[in-house]
Backbone as JSON, one array per atom type, in Angstrom:
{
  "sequence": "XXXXXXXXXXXXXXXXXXXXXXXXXXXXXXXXXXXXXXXXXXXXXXXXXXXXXXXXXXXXXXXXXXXXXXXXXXXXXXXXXXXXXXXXXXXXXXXXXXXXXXXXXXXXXXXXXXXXXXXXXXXXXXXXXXXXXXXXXXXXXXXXXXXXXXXXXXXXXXXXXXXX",
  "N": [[-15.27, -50.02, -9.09], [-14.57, -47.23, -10.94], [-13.47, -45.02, -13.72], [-13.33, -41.61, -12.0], [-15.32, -38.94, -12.09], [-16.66, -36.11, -11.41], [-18.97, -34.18, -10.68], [-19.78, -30.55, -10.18], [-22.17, -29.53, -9.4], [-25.5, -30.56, -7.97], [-26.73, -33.36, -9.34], [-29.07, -33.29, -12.32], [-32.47, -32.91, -11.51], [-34.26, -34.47, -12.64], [-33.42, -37.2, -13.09], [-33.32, -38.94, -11.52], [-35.7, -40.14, -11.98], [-37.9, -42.14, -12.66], [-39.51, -43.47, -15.05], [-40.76, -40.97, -14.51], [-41.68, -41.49, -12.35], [-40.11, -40.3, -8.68], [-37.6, -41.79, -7.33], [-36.19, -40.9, -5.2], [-38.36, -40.57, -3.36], [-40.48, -41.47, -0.2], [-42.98, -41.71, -0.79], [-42.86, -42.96, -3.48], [-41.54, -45.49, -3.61], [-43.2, -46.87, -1.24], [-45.55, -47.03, -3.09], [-45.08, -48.71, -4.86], [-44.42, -50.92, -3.38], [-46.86, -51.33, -2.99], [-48.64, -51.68, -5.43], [-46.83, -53.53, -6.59], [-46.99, -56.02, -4.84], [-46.52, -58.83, -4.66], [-43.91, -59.49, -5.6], [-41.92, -57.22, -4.57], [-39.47, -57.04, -2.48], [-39.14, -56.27, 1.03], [-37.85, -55.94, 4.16], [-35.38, -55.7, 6.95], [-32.55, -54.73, 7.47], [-29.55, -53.53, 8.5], [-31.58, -51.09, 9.11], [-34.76, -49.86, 7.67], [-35.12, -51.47, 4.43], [-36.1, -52.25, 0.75], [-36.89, -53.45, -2.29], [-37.46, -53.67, -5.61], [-37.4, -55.54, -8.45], [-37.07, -56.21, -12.02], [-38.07, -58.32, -14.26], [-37.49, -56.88, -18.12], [-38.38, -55.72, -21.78], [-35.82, -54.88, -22.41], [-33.88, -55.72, -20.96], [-33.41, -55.53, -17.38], [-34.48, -53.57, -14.53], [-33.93, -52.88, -11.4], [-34.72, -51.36, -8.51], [-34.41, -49.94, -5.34], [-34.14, -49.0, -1.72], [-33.09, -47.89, 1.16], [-31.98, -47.29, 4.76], [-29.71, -45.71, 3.83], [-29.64, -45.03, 1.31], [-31.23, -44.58, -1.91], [-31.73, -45.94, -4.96], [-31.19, -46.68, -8.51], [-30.8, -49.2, -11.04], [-30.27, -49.88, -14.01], [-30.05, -52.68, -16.25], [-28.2, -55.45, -18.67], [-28.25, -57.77, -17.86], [-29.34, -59.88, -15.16], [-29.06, -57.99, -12.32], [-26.84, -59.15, -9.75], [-27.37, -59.43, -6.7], [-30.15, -59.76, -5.84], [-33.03, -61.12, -6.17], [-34.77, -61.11, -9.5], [-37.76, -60.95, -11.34], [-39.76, -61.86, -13.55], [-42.21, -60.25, -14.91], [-43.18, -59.06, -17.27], [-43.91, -55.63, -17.14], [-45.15, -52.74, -18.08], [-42.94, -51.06, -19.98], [-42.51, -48.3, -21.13], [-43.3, -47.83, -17.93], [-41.29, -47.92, -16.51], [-38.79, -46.55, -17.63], [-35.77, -44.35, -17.67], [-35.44, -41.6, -16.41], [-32.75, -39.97, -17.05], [-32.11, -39.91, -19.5], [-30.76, -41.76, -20.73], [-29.85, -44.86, -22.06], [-30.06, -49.0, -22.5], [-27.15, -49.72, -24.74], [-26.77, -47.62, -25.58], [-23.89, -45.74, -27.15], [-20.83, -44.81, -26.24], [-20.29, -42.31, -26.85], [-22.6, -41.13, -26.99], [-23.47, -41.07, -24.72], [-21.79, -39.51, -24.03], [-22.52, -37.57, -24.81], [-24.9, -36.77, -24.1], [-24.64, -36.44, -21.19], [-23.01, -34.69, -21.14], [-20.14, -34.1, -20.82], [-17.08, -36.05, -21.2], [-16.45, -39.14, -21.65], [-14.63, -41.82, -21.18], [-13.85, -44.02, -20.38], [-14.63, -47.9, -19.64], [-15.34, -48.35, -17.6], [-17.38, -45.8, -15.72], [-17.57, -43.56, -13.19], [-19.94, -41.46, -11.96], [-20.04, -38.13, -9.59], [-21.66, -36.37, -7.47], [-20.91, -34.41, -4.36], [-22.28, -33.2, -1.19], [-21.7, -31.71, 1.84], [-24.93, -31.56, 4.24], [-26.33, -29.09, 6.28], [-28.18, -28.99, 8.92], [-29.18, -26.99, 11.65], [-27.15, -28.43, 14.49], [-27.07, -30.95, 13.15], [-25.16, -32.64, 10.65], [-25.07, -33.83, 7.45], [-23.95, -36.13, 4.92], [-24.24, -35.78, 1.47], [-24.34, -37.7, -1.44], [-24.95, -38.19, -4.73], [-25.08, -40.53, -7.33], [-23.51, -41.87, -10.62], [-23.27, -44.22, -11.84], [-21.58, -46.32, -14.88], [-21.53, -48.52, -17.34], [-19.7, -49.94, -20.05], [-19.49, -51.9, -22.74], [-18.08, -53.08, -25.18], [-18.28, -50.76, -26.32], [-20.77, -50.31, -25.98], [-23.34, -49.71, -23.89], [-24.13, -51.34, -20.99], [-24.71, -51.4, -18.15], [-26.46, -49.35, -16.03], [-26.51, -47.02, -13.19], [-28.59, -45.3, -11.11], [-27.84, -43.24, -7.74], [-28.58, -42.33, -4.87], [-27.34, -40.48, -1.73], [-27.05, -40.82, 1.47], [-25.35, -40.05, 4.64], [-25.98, -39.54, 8.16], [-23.5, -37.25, 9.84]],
  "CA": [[-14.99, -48.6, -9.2], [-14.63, -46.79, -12.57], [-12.83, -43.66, -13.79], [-14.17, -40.93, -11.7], [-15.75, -37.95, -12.58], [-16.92, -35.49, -10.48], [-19.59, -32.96, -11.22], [-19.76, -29.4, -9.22], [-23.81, -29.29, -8.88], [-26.37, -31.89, -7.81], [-27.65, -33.85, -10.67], [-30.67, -32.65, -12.64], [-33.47, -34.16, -10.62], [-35.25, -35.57, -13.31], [-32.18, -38.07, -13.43], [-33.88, -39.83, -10.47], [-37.14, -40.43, -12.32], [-38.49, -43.74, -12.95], [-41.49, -43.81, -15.54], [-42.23, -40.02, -14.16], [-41.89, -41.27, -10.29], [-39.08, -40.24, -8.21], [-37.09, -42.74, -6.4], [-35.93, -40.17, -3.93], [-39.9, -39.97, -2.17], [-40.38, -42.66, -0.12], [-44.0, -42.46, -1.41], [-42.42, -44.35, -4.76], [-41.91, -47.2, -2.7], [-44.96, -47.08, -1.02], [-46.78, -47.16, -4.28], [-44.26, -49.87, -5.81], [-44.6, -52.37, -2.5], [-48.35, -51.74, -2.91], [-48.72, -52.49, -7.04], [-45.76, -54.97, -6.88], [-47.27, -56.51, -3.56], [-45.79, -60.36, -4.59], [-42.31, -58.92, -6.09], [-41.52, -55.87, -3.95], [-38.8, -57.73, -1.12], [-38.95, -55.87, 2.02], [-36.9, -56.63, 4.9], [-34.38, -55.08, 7.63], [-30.82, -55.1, 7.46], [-29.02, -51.87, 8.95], [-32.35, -50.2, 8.66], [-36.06, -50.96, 6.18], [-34.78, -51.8, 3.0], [-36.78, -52.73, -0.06], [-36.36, -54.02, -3.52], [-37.76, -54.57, -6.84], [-36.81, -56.08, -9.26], [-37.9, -56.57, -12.97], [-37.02, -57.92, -16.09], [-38.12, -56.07, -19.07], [-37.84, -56.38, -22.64], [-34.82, -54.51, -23.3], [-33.08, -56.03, -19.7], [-33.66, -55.56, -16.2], [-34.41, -53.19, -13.52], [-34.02, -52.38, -10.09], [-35.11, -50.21, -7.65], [-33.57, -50.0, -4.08], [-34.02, -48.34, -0.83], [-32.39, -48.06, 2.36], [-31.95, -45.87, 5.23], [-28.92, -45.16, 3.51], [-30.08, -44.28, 0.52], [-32.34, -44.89, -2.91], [-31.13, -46.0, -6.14], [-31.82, -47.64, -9.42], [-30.18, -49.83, -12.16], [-30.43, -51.0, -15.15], [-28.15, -53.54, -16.86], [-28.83, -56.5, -19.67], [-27.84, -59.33, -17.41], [-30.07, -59.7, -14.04], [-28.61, -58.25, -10.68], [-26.59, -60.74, -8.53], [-27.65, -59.33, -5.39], [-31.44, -59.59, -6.08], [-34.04, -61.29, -7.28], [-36.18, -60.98, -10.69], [-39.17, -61.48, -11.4], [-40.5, -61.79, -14.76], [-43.73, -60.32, -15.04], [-43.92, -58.14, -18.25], [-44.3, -54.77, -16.91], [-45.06, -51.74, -19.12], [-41.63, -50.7, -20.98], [-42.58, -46.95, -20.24], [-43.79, -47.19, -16.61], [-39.4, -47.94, -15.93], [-37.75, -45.38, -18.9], [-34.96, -43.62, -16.9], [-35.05, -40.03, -16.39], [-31.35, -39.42, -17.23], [-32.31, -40.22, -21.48], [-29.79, -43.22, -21.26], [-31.0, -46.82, -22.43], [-28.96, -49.72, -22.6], [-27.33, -49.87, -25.97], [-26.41, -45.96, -26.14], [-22.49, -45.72, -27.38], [-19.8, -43.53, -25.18], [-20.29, -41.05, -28.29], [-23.91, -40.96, -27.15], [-23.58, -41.14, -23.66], [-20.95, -37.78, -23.18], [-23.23, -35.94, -25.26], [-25.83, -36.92, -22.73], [-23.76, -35.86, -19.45], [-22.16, -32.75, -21.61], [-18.62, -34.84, -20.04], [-16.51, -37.22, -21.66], [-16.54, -41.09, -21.1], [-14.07, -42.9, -22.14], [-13.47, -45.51, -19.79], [-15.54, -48.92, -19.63], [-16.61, -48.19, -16.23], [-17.16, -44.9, -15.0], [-18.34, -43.35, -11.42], [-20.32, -40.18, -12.04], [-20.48, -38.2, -8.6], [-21.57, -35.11, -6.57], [-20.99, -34.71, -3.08], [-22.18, -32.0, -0.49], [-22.51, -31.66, 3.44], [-25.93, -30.49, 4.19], [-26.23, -28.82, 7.74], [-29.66, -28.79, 9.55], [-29.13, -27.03, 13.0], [-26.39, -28.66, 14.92], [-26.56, -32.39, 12.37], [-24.47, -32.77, 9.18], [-24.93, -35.17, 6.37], [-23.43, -36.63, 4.06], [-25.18, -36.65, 1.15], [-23.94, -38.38, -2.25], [-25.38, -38.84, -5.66], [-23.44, -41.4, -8.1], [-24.39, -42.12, -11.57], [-22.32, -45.06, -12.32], [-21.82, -46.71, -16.43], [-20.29, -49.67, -17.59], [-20.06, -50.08, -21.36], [-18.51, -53.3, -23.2], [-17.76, -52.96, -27.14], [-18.47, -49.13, -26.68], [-22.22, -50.35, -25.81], [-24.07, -49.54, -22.19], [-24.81, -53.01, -20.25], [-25.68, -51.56, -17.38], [-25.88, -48.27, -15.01], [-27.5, -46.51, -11.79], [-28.24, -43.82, -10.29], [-27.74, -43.52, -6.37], [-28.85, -40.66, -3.95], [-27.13, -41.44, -0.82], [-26.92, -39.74, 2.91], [-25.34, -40.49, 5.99], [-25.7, -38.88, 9.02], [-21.87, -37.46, 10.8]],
  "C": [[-14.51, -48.3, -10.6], [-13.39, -45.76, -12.27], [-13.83, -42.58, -13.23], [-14.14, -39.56, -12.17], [-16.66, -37.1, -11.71], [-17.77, -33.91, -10.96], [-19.55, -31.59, -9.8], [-21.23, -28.99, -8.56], [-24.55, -30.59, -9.04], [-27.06, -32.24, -9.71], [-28.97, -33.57, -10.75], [-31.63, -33.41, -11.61], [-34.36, -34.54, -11.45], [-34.73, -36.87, -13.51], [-32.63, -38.97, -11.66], [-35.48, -39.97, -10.05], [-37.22, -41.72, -12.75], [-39.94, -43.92, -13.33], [-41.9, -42.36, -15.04], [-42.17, -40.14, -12.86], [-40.7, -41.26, -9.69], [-38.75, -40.7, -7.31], [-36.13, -42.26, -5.44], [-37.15, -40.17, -2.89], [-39.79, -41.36, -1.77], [-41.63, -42.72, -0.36], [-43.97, -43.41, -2.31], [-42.7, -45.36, -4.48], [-42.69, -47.91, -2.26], [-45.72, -47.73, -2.12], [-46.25, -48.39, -5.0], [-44.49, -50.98, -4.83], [-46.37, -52.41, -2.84], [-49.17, -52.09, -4.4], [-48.08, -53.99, -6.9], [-45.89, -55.86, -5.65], [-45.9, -57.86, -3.48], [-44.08, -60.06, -4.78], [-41.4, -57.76, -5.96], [-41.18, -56.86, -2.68], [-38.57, -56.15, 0.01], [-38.08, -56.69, 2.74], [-36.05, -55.19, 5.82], [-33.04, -54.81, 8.07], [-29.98, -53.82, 7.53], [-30.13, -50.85, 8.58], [-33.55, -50.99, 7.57], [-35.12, -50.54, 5.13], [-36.09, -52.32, 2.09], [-35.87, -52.57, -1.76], [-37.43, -54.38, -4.48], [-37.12, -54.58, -7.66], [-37.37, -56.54, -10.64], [-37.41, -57.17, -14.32], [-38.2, -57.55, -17.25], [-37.37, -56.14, -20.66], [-36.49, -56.1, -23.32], [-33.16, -55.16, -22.14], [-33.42, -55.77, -18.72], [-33.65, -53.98, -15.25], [-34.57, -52.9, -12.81], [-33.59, -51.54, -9.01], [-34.94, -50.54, -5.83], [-34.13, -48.77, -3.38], [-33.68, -48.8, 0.51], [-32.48, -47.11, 3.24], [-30.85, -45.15, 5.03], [-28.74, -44.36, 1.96], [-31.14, -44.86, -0.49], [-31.33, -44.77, -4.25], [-32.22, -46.77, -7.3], [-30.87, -48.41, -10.29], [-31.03, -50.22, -12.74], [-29.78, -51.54, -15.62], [-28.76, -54.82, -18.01], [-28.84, -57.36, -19.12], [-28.65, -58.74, -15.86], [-28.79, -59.49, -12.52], [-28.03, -59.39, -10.01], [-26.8, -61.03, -7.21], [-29.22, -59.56, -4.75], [-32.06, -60.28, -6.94], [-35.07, -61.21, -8.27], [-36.77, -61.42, -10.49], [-39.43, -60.88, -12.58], [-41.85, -61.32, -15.21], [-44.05, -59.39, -16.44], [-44.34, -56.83, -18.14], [-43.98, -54.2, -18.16], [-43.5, -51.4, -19.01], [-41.29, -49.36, -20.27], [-42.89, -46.71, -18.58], [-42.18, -47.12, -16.02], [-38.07, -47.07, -16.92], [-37.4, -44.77, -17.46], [-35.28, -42.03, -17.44], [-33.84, -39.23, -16.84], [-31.36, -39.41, -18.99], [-31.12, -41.2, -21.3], [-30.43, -44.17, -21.01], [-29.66, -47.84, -22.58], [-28.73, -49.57, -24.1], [-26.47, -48.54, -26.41], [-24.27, -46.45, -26.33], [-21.71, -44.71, -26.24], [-20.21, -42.58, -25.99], [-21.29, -40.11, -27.13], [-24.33, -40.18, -25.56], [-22.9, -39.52, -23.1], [-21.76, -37.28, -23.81], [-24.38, -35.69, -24.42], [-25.86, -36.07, -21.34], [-22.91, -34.89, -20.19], [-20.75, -32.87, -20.76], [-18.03, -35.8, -20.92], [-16.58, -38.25, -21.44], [-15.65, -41.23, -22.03], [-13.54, -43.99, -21.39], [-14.35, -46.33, -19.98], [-16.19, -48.43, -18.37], [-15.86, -46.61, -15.68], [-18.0, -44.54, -14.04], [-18.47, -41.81, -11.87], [-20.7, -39.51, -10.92], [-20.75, -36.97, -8.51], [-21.77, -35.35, -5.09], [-21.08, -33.1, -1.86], [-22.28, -32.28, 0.82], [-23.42, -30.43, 3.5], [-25.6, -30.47, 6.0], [-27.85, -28.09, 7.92], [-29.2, -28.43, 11.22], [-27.4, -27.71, 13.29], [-25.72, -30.78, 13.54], [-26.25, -31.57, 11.13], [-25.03, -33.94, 8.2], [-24.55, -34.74, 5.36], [-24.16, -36.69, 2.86], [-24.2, -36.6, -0.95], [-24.65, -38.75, -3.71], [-24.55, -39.42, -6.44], [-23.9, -42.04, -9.41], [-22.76, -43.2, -11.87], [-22.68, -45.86, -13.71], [-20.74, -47.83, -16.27], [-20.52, -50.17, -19.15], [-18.94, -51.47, -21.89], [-19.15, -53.64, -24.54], [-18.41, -52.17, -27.45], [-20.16, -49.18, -26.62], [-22.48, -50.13, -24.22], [-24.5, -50.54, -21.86], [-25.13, -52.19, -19.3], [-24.81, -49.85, -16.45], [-27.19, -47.89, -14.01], [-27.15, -45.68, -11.75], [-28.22, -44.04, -8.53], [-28.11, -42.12, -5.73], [-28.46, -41.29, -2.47], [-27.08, -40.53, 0.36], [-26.9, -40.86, 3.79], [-24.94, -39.36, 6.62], [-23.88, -38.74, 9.29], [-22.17, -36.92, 11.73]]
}
């Protein structure tokens, strides 16, 4: 957990683009288990889950879903929860939507999010209950940073919902 920060409106939604494809549809996934056939982990664990995982030339990343939600990271050092796979993908088909790269300074980064940073690790959030009819949810976006010697190693975005 970081210093938190708490925005008042959902994050832009291009800030949960990947290459151009948004890792909110679960078409993404679709289209990522069916390119990345060998290195796209499926599986069931409180719900389908999936995973890829990549390393790339500037560091690593991966792409998550759950029935709890959809995320991404990137970071210089590989995931500990997940496995890489080395294959060389295009550079551009994984550019983040949010304009942050590993590397960017805090400077770089608040002028980015039009917010301050100045912790090493911060938790960027918004949180609303949506109401459909008689159900609620929960639903959560979370842009989390972690910088070390005022450089970006590694961050995500998260889009999250649970039913109450």
């Amino acid at each position: 957990m970081g210093s938190p920060v708490v925005f008042a409106s959902p994050f832009p939604a291009k800030w949960f683009l990947v290459g151009g494809a948004d890792i909110t549809d679960p078409k993404t996934h679709a289209a990522l288990k069916e390119h990345y056939r060998n290195e796209y982990v499926t599986g069931y664990e409180e719900g389908p889950l999936g995973s890829l995982c990549l390393k790339l030339k500037t560091g690593y990343v991966a792409i998550t879903t759950s029935d709890f939600g959809r995320g991404v990271e990137y970071s210089r050092a590989p995931p500990r929860c997940i496995k890489c796979e080395a294959i060389a993908p295009k550079e551009s088909d994984f550019h983040s939507g949010t304009g942050l790269s590993l590397g960017n300074t805090k400077a770089r980064v608040s002028a980015l999010l039009r917010t301050p940073i100045t912790s090493d690790l911060t938790d960027v959030t918004f949180e609303e209950t949506e109401s459909a009819g008689p159900t609620t949810t929960l639903h959560i976006e979370a842009l989390s940073l972690e910088f070390v010697n005022d450089r970006l190693v590694r961050f995500s975005v998260d889009d999250y919902r649970e039913g109450a």
